[in-house]
C-alpha positions in Angstrom: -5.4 31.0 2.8 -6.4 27.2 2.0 -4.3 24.4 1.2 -4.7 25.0 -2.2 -3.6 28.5 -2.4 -4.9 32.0 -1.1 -8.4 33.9 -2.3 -8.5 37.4 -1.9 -11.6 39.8 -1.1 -13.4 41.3 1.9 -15.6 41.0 4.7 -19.4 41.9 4.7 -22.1 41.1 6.9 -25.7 38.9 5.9 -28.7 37.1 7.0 -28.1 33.7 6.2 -31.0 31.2 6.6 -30.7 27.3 6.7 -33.1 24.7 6.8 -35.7 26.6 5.9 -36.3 28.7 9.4 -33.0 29.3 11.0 -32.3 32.6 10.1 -29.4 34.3 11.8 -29.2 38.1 11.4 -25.7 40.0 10.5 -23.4 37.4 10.0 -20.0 37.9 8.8 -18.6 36.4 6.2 -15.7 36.7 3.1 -16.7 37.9 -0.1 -13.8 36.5 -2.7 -13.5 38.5 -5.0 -10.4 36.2 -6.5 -10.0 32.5 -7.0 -6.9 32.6 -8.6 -4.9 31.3 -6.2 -7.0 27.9 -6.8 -6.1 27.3 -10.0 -8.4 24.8 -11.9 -9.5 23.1 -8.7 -12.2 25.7 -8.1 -12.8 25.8 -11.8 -13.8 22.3 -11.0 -15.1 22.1 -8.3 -18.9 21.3 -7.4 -18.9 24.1 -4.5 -19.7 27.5 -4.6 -18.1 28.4 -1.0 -17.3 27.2 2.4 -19.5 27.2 5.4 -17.5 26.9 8.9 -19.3 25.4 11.4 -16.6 24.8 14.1 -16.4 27.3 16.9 -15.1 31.1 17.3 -12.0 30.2 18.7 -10.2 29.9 14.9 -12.5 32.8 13.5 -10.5 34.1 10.8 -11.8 37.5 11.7 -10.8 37.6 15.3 -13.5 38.4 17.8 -16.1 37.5 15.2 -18.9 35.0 15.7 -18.8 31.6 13.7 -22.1 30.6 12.0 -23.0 27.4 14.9 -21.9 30.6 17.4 -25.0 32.9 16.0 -27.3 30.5 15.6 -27.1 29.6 19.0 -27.2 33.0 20.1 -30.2 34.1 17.9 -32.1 31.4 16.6 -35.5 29.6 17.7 -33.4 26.4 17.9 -34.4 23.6 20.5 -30.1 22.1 20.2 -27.4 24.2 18.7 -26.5 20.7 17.0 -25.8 19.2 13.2 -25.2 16.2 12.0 -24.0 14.2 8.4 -24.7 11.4 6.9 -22.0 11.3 3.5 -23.2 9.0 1.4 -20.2 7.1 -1.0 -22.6 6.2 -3.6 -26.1 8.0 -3.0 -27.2 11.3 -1.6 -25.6 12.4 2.2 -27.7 14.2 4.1 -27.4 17.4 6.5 -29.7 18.0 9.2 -29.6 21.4 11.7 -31.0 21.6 15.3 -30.9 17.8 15.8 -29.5 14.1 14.0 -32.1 12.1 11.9 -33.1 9.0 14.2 -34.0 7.3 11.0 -30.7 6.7 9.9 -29.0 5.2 12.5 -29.7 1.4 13.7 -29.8 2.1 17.4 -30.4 5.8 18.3 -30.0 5.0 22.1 -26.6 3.9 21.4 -24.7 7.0 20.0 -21.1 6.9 20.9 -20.3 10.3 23.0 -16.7 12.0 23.0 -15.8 15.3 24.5 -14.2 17.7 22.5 -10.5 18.4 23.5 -10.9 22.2 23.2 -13.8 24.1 21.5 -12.0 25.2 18.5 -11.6 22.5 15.9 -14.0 19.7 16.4 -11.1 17.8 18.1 -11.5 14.4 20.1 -9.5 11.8 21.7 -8.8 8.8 20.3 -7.4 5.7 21.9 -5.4 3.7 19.3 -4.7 3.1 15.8 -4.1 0.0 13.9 -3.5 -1.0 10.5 -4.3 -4.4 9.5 -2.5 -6.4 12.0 -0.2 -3.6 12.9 -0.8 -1.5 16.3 0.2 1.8 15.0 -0.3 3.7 18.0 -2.0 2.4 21.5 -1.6 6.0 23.0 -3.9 8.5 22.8 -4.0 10.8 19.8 -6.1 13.9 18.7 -8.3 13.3 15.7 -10.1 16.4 14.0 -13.6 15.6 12.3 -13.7 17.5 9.2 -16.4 17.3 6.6 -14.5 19.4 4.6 -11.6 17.3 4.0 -11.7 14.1 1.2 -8.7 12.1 2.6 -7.0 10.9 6.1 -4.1 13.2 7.4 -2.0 12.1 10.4 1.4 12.5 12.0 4.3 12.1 9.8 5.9 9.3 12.6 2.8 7.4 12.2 1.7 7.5 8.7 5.3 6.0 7.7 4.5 3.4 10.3 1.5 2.9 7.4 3.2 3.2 4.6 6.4 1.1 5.3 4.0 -2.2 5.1 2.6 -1.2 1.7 5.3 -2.7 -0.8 5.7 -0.3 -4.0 4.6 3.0 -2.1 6.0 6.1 -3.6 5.7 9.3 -2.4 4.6 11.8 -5.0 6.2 15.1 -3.6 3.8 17.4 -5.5 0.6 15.6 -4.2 1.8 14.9 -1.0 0.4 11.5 -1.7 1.3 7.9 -2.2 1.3 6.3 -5.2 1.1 2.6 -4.8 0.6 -0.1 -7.5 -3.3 -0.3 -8.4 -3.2 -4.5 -7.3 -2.0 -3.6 -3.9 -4.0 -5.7 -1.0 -5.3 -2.7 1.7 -5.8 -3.6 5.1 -8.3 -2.1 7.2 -7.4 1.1 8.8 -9.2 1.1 12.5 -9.7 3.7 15.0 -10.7 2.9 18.6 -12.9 5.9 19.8 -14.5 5.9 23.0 -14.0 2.4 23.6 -15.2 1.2 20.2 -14.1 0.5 16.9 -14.5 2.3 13.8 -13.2 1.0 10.6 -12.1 1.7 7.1 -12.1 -0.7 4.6 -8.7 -1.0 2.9 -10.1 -1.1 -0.2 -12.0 2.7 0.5 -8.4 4.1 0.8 -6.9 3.5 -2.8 -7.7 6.8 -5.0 -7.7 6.1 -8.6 -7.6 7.8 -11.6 -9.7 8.9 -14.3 -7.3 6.2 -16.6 -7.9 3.8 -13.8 -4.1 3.0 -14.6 -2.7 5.2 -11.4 -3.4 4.8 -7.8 -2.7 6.3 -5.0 -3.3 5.9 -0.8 -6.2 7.5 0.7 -3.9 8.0 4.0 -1.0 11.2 4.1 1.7 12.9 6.0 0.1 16.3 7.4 1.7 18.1 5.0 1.3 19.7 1.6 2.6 20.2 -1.7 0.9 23.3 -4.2 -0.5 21.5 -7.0 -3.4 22.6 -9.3 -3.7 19.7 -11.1 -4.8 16.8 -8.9 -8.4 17.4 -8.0 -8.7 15.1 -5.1 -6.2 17.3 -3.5 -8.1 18.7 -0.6 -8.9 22.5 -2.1 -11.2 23.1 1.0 -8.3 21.8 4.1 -7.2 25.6 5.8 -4.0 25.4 5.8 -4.0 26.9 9.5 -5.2 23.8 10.4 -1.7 22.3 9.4 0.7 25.0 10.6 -1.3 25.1 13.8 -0.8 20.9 14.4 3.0 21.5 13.4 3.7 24.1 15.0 2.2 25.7 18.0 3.6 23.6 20.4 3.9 24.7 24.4 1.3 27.8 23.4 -1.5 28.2 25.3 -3.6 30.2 23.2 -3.2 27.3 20.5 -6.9 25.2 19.4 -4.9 22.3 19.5 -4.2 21.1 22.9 -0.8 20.4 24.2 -1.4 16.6 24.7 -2.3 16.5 20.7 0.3 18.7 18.6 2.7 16.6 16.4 -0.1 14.4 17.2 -3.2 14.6 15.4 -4.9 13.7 12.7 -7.4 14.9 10.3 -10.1 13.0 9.7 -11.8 13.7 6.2 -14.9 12.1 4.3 -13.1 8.5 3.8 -13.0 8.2 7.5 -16.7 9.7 8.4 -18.9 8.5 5.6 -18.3 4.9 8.3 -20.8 6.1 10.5 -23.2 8.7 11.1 -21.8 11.8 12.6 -23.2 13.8 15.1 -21.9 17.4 16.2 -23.4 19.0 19.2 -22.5 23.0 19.9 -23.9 23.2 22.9 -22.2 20.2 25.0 -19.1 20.4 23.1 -19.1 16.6 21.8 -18.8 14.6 19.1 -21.2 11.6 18.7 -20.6 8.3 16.5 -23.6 5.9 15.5 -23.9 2.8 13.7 -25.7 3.5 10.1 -28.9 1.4 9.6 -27.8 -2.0 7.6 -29.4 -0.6 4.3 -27.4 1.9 4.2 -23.6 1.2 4.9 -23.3 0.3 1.3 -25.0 3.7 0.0 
């Protein structure tokens, strides 16, 4: 089940090579046999499939090995480690067993966070502010998730957001905002670690193919069924969701205590920022600064 709807099928077993040499042997994965449940998005969509790469703990076959899990296990890998660069307007760039010095402006300077639980890649972040406004100067939890377009956080602090943007309109079937298209953004800034890590306002209005509608690039964690809006995120479990919501006071939840009804989920607009390093073996998160030429790419 994704936030777009259910797939159906069953689960088989592979060898699944990346990067050319890292081959790990019987791996288990879903065959979908159905889509439907997508609707149009998938029909759409530039993706053939889904590759997990957070840890066993949110398996969806429980017991099972994740991908990062086997590969650490089985393959002649020096560090159980990958790492993104999304570029906005030219290619991004994936890179197993290591991060690509060549793309940062200061390798010796990669900003370290531990994650909060190995389950989600889940850190802690010290403050949110929006514009001028100090949304938050608590801690909160924020999940790093390539495989999610927009910015997702707690309902209490995402109105905290939306209540300075004059004209914003919640769209119920999108679970999005629809704000007029001459709206001035501010920056959106999360203090990680001690540092800063910006969005400019002007990344987080969505518009569309008429270039007539806009919407916010920030949400409520929740979501609406809609196979019609392709920026909807079609790839964002919807586990991840009920689990934030919902699993407070259980011990057995991937979301620490400290963070439920209090995380966010940060997608592509947020980590495109900087490059983004995800290291298996030590359980961290690393942030670095993207070399000058390239923070416009």
């Amino acid at each position: 089940r994704y936030g777009s709807g259910v797939v159906t099928g069953k689960f088989g077993m592979d060898k699944i090579t990346v990067a050319d040499d890292y081959t790990v042997e019987d791996q288990t994965f879903a065959q979908v046999d159905s889509t439907d449940g997508l609707g149009v998005i998938y029909e759409h969509a530039k993706f053939d499939g889904i590759l997990g790469l957070a840890f066993p703990g949110i398996s969806r076959d429980t017991g099972v090995n994740t991908f990062m899990a086997n590969l650490q296990d089985q393959a002649d890998v020096d560090l159980t480690m990958f790492s993104f660069f999304l570029g906005n307007k030219a290619d991004g760039e994936l890179a197993i067993g290591g991060y690509n010095e060549k793309m940062m402006q200061d390798p010796d300077n990669i900003n370290w966070i531990p994650v909060a639980k190995p389950a989600y890649w889940l850190i802690a972040m010290d403050r949110v502010t929006f514009g001028d406004t100090v949304i938050t100067t608590g801690q909160t939890g924020g999940i790093m998730d390539t495989g999610t377009s927009l910015i997702y956080g707690p309902e209490e602090q995402v109105n905290s957001i939306i209540q300075s943007l004059e004209g914003a309109q919640l769209v119920p079937q999108l679970g999005l905002y629809k704000i007029p298209c001459d709206t001035d953004i501010p920056n959106l800034e999360f203090q990680i670690g001690g540092q800063p890590y910006n969005i400019p306002g002007d990344q987080l209005k969505i518009t569309d193919k008429s270039d007539q509608v806009c919407f916010f690039g920030v949400a409520v964690m929740k979501f609406a069924a809609s196979s019609e809006f392709d920026t909807l995120d079609e790839e964002l479990e919807e586990r991840v969701v009920d689990e934030i919501k919902n699993l407070a006071g259980e011990a057995s939840s991937p979301v620490p205590t400290e963070f439920q009804h209090n995380t966010w989920l940060m997608g592509d607009s947020f980590l495109r920022q900087q490059y983004n390093v995800f290291d298996y073996d030590n359980s961290k998160f690393g942030l670095a600064e993207l070399r000058d030429d390239l923070k416009e790419q």
